[in-house]
N, C-alpha and C positions, 0 to 999 in steps of 0.2 A: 502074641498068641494068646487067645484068649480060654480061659480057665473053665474046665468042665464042670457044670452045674448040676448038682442031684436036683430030683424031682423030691417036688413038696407032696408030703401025704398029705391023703386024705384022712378029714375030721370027723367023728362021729358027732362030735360036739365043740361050741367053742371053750367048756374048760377045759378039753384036750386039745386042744390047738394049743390054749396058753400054757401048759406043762410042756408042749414040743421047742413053744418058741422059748420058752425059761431054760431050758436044755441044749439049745442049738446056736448056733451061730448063722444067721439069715445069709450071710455072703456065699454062703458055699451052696445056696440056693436061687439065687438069685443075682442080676448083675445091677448092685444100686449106678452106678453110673448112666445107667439109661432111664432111669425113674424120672418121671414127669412130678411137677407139681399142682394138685388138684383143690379145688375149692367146695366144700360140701354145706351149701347155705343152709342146709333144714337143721344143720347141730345145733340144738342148744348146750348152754354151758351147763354144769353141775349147781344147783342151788342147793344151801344147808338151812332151816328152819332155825328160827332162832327165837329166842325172848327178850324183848327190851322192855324197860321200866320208863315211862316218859311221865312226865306232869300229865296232868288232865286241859290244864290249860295250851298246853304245846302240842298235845294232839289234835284240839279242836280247832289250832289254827293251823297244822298242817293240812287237817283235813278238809277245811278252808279254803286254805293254797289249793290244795288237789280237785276241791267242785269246781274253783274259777277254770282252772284249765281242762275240765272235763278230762279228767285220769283220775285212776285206783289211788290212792294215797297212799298203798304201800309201795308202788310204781314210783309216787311221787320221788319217796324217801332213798330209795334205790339209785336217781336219776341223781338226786343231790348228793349222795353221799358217793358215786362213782366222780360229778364233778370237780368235788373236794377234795378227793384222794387225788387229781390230776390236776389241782389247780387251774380252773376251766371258770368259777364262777365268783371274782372277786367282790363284785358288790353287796352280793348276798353270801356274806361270810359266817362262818357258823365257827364261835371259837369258847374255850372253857373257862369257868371262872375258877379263880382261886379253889373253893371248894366241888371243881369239876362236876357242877351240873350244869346241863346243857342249856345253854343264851344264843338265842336266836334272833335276827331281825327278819319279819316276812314284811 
């Protein structure tokens, strides 16, 4: 037998909806058991602004790297540094020296 579901108010706004849902318990609104799963391509992720200190010499040859392949160089950096966190790009390793400044091969 299945379980009677109250109706979802209506929102004036969504930072009333998120006081409703911080308050409520969705199951008693809803039946997750029948919930599909959907794919929404247009999301981008969250990006944070950031400042990094690099040699002058290590930019010019990132920036280098980024003209031969006709990309942004800060795309470049993004791409490299996503590879390295997943161990994706072994030949072009990027690792720290004793006094942790950054040694690169391009």
């Amino acid at each position: 037998m299945s379980k009677q579901l109250k109706t979802i108010p209506k929102f004036a706004n969504e930072a009333e909806e998120q006081a409703f849902w911080e308050t409520h318990d969705s199951t008693e609104y809803m039946d997750w058991t029948k919930a599909q799963r959907i794919v929404l391509p247009n999301l981008k992720p969250t990006t944070k602004t950031i400042s990094l200190r690099l040699p002058q010499h290590l930019l010019d040859s990132i920036k280098a790297a980024a003209n031969s392949r006709d990309v942004p160089y800060q795309s470049l950096i993004k791409v490299w540094l996503q590879e390295k966190l997943h161990g994706q790009r072994y030949s072009e390793t990027v690792v720290f020296n004793q006094k942790w400044s950054l040694v690169s091969r391009f």
